[in-house]
N, C-alpha and C positions, 0 to 999 in steps of 0.2 A: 794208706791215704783214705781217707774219711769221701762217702758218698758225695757230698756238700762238694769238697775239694774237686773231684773228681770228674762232675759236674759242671764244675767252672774250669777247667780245665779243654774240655770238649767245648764249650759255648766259646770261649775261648780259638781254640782253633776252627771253629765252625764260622767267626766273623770275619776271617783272612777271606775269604768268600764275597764280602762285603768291603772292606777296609783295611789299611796296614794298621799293624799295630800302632798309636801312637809317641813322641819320643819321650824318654827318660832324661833331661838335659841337665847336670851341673850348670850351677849361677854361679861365677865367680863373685858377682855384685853380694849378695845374700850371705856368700861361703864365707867371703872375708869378713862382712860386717860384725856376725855374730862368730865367728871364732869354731863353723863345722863346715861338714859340708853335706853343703842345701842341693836335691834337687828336685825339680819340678816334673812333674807327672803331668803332660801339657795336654791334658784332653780339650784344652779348649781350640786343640787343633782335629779333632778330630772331620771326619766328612760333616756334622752338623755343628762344631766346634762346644759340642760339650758332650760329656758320656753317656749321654741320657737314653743316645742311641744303642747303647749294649744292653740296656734291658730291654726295649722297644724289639730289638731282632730278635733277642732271646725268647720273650715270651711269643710273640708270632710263630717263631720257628718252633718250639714247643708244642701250643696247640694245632699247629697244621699237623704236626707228627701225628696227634691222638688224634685230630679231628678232619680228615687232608679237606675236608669238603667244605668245613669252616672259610666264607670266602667275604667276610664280612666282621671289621675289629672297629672302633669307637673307643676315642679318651676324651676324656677334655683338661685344656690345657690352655694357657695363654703364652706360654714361650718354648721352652728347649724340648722337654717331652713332645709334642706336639710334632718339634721337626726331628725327631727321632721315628716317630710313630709313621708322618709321611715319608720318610727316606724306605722303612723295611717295607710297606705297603706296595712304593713301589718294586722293590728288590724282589718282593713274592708273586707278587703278581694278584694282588687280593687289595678288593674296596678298605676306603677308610675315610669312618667319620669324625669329623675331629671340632667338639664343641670348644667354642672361644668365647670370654666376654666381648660383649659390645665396645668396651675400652680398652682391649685391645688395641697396641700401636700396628700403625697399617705395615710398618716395616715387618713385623713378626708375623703378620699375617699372608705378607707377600712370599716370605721366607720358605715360610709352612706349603702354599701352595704350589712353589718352586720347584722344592724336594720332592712333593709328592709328583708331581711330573703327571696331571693329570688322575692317579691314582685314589685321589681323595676328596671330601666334598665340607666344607668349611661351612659350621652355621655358628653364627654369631649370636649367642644367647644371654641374657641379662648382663646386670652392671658390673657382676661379681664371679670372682669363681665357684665358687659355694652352689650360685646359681647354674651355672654350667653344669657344673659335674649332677644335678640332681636331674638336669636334662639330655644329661648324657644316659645315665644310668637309667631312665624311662625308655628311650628312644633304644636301649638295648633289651630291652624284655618287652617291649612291642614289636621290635624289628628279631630278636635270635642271633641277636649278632654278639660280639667277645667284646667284654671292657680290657680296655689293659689301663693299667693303674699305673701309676705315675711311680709309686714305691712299692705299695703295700701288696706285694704278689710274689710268690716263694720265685718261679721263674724269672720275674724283673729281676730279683735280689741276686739270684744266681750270676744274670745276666753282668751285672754292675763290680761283680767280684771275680770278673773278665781286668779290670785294672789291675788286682793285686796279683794276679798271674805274671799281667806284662812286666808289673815292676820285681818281679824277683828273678825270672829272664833276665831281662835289658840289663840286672843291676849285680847278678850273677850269686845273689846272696841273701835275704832278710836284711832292711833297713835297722837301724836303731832303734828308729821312730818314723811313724807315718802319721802323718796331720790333715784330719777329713774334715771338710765341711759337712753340717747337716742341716738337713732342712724333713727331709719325712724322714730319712734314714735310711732309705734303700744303698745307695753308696758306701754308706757306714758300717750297715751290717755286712754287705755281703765283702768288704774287704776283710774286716775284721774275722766273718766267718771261715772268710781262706786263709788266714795268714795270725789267726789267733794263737799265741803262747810263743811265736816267733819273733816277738817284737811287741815294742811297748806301741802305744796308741794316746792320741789328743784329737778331741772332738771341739770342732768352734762352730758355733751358732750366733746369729745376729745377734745384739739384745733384744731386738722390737723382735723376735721371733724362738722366743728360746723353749722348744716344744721337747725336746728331749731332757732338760734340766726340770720342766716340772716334772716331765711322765716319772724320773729317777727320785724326785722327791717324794711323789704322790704313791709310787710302786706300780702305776698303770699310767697309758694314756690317760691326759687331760685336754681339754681345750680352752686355750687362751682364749679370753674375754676379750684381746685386743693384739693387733699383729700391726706392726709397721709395713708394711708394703716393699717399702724401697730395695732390701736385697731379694728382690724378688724372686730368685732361682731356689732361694732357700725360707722363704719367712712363709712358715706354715703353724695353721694355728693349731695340728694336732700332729703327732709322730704315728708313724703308721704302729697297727697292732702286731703285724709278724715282724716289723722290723725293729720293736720295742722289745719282741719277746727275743730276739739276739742282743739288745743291748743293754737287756733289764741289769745284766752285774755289773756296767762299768763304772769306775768309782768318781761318785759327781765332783770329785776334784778336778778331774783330765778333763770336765769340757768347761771349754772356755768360752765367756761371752765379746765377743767384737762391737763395740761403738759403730752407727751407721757411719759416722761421720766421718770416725778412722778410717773405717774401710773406703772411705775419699781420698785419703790422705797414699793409700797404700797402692790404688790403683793409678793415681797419678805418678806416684813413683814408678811403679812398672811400667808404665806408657814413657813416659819420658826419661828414664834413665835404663832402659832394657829394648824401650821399644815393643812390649806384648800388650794388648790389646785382653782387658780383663772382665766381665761383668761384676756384680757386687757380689754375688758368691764364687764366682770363681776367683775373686781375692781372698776371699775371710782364711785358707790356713796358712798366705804370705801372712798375712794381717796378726796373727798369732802368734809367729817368731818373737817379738820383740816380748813377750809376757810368757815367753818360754826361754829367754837367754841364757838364765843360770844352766838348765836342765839340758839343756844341748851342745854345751861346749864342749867341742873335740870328737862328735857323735856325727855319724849317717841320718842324716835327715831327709823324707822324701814328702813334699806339701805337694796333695792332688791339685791343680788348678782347672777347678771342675768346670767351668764354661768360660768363649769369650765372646755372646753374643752381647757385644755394648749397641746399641743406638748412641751416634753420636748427639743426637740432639739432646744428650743429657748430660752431655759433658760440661756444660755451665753451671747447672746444678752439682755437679761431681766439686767441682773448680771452688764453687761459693763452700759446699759444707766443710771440704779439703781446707782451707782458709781462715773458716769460725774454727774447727776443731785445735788447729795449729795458734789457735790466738792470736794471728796476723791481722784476722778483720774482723770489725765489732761496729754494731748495731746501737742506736742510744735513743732514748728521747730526749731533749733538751727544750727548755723553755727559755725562750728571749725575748728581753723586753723590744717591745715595738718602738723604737725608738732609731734616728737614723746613728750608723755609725757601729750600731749592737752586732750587725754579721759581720764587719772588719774588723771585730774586736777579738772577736769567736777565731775568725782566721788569723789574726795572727798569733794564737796562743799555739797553732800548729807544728808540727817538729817539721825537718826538711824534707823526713821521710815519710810522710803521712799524704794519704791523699783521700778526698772526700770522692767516693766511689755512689754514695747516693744523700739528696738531698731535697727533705718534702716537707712543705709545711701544711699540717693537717688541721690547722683550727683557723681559717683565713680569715674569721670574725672576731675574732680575739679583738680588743681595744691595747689593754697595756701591754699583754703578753702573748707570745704564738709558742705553739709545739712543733718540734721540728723534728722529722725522722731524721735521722744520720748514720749515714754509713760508712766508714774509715777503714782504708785500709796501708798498712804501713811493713818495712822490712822487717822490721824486730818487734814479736809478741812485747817486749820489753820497754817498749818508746810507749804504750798507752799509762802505765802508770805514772811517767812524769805530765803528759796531757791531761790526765784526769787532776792531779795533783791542782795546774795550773787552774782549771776549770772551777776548782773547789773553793781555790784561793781567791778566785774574779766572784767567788757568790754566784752560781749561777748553779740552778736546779737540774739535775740530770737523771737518768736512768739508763742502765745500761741491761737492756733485753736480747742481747746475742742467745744467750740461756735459757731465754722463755718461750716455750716451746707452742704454745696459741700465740701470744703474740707476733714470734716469728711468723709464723702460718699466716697470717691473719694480714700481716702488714709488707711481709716481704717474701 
């Protein structure tokens, strides 16, 4: 057994200390659908409900070994790292500073204080993480005190490759395949690291965030010029450099890019037809299944579902992009003449299944004609082309901006 393996193996049993292992679950829902069997690596039940916490112990517990006097660690972070960092802080019994943006949700930030149980001191610094992390990283070579990195740190990595242990325990054997999400790659590598040549591997990254598809293109870390935010557990604009240099051979076929949107589609599936509760990256390797079908039928499949810290206050946005993706609801501008009699003309070109979900008119000075945001939404993606059809046929000028990605912004 290789040093690497070996090493997670002990981090490993050093977190039963801290935590049960979390469970290995067969979906029957998943198994049938695509013809294997699926199952889920549920860290998003873990004590912080995501794994973020097994590097967080790992590297603490590490440096306290080399350093015991070290009584003083700093990340910055604006979600699951962050309550991973507070849980071991307090498990050790050692201060912890933990930089957040200022936009941080107050929920994440309650979370984080929680966990740490007192053990930690929260400052809210700039709009951004970028900004964080540069005032983390000051505040750590004026104070002497230990960064821990969200990925990019051999002990994190070890720490994270504490999953692929559980999963070959729990599951008594090497999967077929194992489907990671990535975001800096800590996860990534250190599963890969334990469990490479045992099993094939599929990497999915957001599209707004796909930092391991350039690094593989490029042969080095890059930094994206622009990141989507939204899955936010994973959408980073750079892949860490140790955990790039574990994933520098994978072949950029096996990672796969995820639609923001889909991964709406995918979590409300989970939630309502399972019942599990998913953030946007702890969906992205459910999310993947379906662009992996041919390749897994009849095969041991095991999808990490890396976190499930959701805020529900986003589930309306979950709900809308769930909805545009699936082609049920669509966005338009329409101009109508000013004229009485013009919007019962409009309504009743409507099918029975249709319903006008928003309705604005944006140019209220208009004389002949007004612009009208509209928003529809109906049971069959299928019922819009005979509406539109009608609409074309009454003469009447439209746009349809579900697709447009400023204008959506901009107007809805």
């Amino acid at each position: 057994m290789s040093d690497f393996a070996e090493n997670a193996r002990q981090a490993c049993a050093e977190m039963r200390l801290l935590f049960a292992e979390t469970p290995l679950l067969r979906n029957d829902h998943l198994s049938q659908r695509f013809g294997a069997e699926i199952w889920l690596k549920r860290e998003d039940l873990s004590p912080v409900r995501s794994y973020k916490i097994r590097g967080a112990f790992n590297a603490m517990r590490k440096v306290l070994a080399r350093d015991p006097g070290q009584g003083q660690f700093v990340c910055a972070s604006a979600g699951n790292h962050a309550q991973g960092v507070a849980y071991a802080c307090r498990h050790f019994g050692v201060r912890g500073t933990i930089f957040m943006p200022v936009t941080t949700p107050q929920q994440k930030i309650d979370k984080t204080r929680m966990f740490g149980s007192g053990a930690v001191d929260i400052r809210l610094t700039g709009d951004y993480f970028d900004q964080s992390l540069a005032a983390a990283q000051a505040y750590c070579a004026e104070q002497g005190a230990h960064f821990l990195s969200p990925f990019d740190d051999a002990d994190v990595i070890e720490g994270q490759a504490s999953v692929a242990v559980e999963i070959v325990e729990q599951l008594g054997h090497a999967p077929d395949m194992v489907i990671l999400p990535v975001g800096g790659g800590g996860l990534a590598s250190g599963v890969t690291g334990y469990l490479g040549g045992q099993c094939d591997f599929r990497f999915v990254e957001p599209a707004g965030g796909a930092s391991l598809t350039a690094a593989l293109a490029a042969g080095a870390p890059v930094t994206l010029p622009r990141v989507n935010s939204f899955v936010d557990g994973a959408a980073v604009a750079r892949i860490g450099e140790k955990t790039f240099a574990m994933l520098a051979d994978v072949d950029p076929a096996h990672v796969l890019l995820a639609p923001e949107d889909r991964i709406c589609t995918t979590m409300l599936e989970m939630l309502n037809v399972e019942g599990i509760v998913l953030e946007p990256a702890g969906a992205l390797a459910i999310d993947a299944l379906g662009d992996l079908a041919d390749q897994i039928r009849g095969k041991t499949v095991v999808c990490v579902t890396s976190g499930g810290n959701f805020d529900f206050e986003r589930l309306p946005e979950v709900r809308e992009r769930a909805m545009r993706f699936s082609g049920i609801k669509k966005y338009f501008l329409l101009r109508l003449p000013q004229r009485p009699g013009a919007l019962r003309d409009f309504l009743e070109m409507l099918g029975p299944d249709d319903d006008i979900a928003r309705f604005e008119y944006l140019k209220k000075s208009a004389r002949n004609f007004g612009t009208v945001l509209i928003g529809i939404e109906t049971k069959d993606a299928g019922n819009f082309r005979p509406l539109f059809d009608r609409m074309d046929a009454a003469g009447l000028a439209w746009r349809d901006i579900t697709g447009d990605e400023t204008l959506s912004e901009f107007l809805i």
